[in-house]
Structure formats: C-alpha cells, structure tokens
N, CA and C atoms as a LAMMPS dump frame, in Angstrom:
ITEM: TIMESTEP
0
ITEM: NUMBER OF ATOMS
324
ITEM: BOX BOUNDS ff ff ff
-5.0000000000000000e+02 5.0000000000000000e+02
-5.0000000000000000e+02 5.0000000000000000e+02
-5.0000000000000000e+02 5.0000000000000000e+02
ITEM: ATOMS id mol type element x y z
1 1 1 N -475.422 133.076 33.843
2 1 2 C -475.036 133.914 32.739
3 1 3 C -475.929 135.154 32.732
4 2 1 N -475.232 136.24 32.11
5 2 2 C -475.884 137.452 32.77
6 2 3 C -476.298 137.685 31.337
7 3 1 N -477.102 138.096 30.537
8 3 2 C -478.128 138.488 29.536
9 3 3 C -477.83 140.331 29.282
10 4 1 N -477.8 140.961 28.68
11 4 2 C -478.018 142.415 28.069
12 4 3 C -478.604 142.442 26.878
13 5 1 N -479.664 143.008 27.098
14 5 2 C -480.097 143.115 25.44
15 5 3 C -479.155 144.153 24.171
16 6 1 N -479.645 143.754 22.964
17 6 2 C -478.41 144.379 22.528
18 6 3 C -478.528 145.973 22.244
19 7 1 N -477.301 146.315 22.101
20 7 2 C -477.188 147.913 22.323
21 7 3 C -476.419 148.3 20.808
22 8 1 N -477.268 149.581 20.363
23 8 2 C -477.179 149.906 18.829
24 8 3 C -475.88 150.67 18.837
25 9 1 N -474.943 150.759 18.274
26 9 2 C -474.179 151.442 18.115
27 9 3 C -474.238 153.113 17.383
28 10 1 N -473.847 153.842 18.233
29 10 2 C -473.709 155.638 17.427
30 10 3 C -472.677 155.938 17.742
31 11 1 N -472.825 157.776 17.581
32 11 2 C -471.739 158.555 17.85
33 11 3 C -472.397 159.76 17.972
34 12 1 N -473.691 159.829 18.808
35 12 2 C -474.138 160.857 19.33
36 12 3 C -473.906 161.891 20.282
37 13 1 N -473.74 163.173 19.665
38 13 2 C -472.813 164.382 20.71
39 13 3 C -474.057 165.174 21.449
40 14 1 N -473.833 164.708 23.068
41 14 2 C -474.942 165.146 24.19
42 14 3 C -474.112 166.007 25.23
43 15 1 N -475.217 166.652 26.074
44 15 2 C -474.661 167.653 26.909
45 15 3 C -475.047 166.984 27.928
46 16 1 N -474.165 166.882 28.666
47 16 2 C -474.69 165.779 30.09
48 16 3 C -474.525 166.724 31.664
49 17 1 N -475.592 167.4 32.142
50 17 2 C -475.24 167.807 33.568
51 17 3 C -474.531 166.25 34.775
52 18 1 N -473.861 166.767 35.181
53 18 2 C -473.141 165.601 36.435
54 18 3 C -473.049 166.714 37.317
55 19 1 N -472.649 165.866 38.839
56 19 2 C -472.296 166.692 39.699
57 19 3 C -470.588 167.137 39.528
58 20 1 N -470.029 166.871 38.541
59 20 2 C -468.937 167.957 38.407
60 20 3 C -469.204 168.611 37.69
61 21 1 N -470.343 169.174 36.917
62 21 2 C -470.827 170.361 36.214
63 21 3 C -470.866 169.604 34.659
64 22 1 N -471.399 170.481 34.094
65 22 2 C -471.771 170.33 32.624
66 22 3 C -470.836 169.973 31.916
67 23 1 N -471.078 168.403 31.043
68 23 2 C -469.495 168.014 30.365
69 23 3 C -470.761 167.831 28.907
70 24 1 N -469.75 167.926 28.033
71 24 2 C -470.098 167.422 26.601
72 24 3 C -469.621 165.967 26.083
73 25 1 N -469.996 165.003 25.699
74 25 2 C -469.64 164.026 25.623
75 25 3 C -469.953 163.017 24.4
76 26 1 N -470.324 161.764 23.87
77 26 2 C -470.411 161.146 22.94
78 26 3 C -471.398 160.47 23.798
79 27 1 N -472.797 159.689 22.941
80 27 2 C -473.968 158.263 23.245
81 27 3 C -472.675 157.102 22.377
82 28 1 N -472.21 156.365 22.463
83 28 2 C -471.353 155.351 21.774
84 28 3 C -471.809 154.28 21.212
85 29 1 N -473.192 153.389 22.621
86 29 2 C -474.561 152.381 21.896
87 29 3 C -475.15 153.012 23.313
88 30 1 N -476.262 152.078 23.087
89 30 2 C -477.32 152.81 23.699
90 30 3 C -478.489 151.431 23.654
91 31 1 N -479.52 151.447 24.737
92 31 2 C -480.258 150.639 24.213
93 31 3 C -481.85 151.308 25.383
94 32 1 N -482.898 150.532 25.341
95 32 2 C -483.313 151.209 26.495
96 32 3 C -483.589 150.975 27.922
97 33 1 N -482.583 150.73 28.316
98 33 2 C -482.381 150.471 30.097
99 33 3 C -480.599 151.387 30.175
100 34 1 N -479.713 151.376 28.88
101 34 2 C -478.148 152.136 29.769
102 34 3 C -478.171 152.588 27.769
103 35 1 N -476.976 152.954 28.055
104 35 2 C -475.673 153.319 27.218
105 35 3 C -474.429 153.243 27.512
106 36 1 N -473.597 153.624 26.757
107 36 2 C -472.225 153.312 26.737
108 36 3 C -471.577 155.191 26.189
109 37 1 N -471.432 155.749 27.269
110 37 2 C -470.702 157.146 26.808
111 37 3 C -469.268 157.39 27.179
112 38 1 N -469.067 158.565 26.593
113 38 2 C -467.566 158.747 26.405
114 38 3 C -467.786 160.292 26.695
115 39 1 N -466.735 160.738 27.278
116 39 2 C -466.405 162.385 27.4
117 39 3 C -466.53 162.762 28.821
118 40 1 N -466.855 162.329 29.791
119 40 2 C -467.154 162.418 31.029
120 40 3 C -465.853 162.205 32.137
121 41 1 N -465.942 162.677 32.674
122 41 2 C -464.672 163.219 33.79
123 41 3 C -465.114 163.3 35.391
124 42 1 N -464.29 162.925 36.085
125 42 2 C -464.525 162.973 37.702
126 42 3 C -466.073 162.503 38.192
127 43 1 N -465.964 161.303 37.581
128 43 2 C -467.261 160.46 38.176
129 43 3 C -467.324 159.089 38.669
130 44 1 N -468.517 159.011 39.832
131 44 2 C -468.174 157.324 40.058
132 44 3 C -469.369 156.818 40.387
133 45 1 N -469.25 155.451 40.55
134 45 2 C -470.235 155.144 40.334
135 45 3 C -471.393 155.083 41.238
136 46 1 N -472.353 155.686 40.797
137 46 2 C -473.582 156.061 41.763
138 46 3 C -473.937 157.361 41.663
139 47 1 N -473.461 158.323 40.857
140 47 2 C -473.423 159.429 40.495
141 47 3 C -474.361 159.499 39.831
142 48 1 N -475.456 160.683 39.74
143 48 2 C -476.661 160.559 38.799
144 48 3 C -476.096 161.706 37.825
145 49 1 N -476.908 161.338 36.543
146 49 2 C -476.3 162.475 35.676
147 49 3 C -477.757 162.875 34.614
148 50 1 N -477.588 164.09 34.275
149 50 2 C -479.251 164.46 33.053
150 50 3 C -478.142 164.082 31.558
151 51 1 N -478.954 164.196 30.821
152 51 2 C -478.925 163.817 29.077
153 51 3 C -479.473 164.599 28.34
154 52 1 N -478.96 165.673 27.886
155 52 2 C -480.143 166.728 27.332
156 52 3 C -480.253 165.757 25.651
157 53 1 N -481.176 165.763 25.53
158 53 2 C -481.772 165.24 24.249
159 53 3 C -482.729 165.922 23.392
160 54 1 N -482.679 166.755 22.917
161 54 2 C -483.699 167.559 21.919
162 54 3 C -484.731 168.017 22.93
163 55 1 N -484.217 168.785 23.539
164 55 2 C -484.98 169.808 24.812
165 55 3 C -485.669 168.986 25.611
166 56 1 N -485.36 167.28 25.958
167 56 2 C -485.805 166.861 27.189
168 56 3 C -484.543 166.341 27.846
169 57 1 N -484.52 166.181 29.134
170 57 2 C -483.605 165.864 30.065
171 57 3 C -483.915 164.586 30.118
172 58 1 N -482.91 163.057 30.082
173 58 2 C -483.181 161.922 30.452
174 58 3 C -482.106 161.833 31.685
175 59 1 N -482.562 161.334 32.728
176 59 2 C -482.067 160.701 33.773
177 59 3 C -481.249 159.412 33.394
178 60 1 N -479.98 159.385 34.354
179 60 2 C -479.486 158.125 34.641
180 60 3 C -478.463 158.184 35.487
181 61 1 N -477.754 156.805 36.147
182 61 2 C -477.119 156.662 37.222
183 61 3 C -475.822 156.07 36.323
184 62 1 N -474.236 156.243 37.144
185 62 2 C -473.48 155.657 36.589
186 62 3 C -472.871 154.428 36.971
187 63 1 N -473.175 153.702 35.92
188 63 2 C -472.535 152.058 36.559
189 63 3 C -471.584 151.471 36.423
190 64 1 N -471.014 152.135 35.568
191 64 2 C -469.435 152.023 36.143
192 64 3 C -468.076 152.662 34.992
193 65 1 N -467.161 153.301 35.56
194 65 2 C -466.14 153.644 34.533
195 65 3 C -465.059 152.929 33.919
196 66 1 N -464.422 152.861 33.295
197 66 2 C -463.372 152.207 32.066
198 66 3 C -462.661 153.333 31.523
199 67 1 N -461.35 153.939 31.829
200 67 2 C -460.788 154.814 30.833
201 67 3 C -461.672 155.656 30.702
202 68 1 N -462.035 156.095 28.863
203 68 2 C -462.88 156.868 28.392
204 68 3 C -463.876 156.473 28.055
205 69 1 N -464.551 155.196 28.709
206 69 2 C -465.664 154.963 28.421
207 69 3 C -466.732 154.865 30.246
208 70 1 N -467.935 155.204 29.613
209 70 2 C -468.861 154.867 31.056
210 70 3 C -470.054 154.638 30.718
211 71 1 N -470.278 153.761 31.513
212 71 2 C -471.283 152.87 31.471
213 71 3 C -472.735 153.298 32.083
214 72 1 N -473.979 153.796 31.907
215 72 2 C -475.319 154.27 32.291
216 72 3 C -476.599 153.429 32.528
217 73 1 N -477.237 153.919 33.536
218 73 2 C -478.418 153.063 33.205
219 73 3 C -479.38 154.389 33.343
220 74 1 N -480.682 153.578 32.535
221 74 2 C -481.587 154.976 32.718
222 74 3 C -482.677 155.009 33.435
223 75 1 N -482.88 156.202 34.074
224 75 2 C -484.059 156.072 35.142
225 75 3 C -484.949 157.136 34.762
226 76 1 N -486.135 156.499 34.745
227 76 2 C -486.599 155.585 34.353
228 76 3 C -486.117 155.153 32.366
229 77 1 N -486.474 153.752 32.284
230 77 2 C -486.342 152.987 30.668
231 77 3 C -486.471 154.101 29.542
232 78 1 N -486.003 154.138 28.879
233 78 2 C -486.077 155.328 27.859
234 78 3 C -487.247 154.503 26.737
235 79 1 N -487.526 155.671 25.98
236 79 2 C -488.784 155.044 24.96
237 79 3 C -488.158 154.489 23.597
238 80 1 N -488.379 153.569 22.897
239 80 2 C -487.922 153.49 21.708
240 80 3 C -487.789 154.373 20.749
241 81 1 N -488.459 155.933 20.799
242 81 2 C -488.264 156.75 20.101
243 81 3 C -486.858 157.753 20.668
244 82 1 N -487.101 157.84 21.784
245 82 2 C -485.729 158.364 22.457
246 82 3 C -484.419 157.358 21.755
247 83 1 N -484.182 156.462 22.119
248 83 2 C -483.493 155.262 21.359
249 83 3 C -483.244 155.228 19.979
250 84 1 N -484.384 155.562 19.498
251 84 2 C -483.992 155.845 17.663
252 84 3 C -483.536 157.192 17.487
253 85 1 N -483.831 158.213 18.033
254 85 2 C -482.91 159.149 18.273
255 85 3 C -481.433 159.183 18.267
256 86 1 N -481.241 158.828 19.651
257 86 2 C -479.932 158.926 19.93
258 86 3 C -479.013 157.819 19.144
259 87 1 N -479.688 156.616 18.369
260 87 2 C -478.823 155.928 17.062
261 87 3 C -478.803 157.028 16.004
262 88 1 N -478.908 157.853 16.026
263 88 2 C -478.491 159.331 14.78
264 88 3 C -477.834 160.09 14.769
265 89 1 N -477.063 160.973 14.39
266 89 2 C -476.698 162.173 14.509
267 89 3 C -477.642 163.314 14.574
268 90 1 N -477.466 164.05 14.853
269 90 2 C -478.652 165.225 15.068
270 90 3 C -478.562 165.735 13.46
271 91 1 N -477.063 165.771 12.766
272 91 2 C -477.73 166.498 11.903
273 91 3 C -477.316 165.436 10.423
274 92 1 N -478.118 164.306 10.992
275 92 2 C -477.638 163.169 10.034
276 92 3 C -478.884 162.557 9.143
277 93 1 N -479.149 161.863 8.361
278 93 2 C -480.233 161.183 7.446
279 93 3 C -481.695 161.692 8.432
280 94 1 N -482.736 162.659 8.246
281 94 2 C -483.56 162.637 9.241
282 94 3 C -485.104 161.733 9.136
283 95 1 N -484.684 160.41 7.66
284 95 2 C -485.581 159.35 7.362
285 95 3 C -484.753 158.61 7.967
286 96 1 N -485.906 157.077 7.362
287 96 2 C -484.711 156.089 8.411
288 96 3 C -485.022 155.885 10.126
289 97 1 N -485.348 154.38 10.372
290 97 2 C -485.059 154.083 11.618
291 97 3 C -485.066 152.657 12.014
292 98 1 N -485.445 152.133 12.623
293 98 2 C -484.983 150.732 12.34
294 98 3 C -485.44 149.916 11.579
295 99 1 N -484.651 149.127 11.139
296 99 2 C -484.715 148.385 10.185
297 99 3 C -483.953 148.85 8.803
298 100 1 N -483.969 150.504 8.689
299 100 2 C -483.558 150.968 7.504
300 100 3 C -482.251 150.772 7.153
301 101 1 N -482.046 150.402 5.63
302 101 2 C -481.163 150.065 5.358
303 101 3 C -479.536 151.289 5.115
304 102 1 N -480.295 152.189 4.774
305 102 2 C -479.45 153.65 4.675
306 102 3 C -479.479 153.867 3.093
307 103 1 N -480.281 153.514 2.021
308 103 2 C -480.239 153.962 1.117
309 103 3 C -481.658 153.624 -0.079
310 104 1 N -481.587 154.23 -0.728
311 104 2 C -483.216 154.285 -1.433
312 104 3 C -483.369 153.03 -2.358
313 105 1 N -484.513 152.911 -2.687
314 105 2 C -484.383 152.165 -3.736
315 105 3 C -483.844 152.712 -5.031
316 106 1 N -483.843 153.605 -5.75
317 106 2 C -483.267 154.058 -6.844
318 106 3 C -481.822 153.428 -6.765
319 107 1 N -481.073 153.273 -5.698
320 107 2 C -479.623 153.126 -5.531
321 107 3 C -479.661 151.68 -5.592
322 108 1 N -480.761 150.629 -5.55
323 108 2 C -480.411 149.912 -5.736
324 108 3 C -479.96 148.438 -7.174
C-alpha cells in the first residue's frame, strides 16, 4: 500500500514557467513533497516546471497528467511556510494558518 501524506486543499492562482512557455494556472492541494495543479497545457511527464511564489521560484517535475488536472513533485521539499502560503489566496485572510479556524473569537 502506497502512503501520501495528506495534501491541504486551495485555489491558489500561480505563474508557472514550463517548457511550453509561461502558463497561468491554479495550486488545487498541495503538501510538501507535490501538488495537484490545474491550467497547464502541452506537458508530460518528466517535464520540469518553476512556481513563481511571492518573488521566489519553486522547482518541480511533472508526475503525471489527468484532463485538467496535474500532478507535481517538488525539487527540492518545499518549507512549511511555502505550504501555508500557497493554502491562501494571495489576497485572502493574511492571519491564520494552521490550525486556524477562520474566525475570531468575538464571532463566537
């Protein structure tokens, strides 16, 4: 039985260089060894691709396609702060990270 640790779910909008040129695309989950993206075109697997992420580039290779979804791993492991990142929107709650529930105590 094959094991994956689990992968957070988003809807993070990234600019991804590939070797068919610069596509814009969706993070869908994410964890830190792959993700799960969407928006990507004319790729296969073994293809390396960048991740622009708040002015750093993350590396990764593609492991395999589905329709509109594709599958990443990252080279090297991404950091848990990269990771809590990309579970956000860029221009979404900028408190909050894991564990958080999404709302204050006053609301409760």
């Amino acid at each position: 039985m094959h094991y994956r640790p689990h992968r957070y779910l988003t809807q993070f909008p990234v600019d991804m260089r590939t070797p068919a040129g610069l596509q814009r695309g969706k993070v869908l989950d994410v964890n830190n060894g792959g993700a799960r993206v969407s928006g990507l075109r004319n790729l296969r697997q073994g293809d390396k691709i960048e991740l622009e992420l708040l002015s750093h580039r993350l590396t990764a290779v593609i492991r395999w396609t589905r329709g509109e979804s594709t599958g990443i791993t990252f080279l090297p492991r991404i950091t848990d702060h990269q990771v809590d990142t990309l579970r956000y929107r860029p221009d979404g709650r900028k408190n909050g990270g894991r564990g958080s529930v999404g709302f204050g105590f006053a609301q409760l």
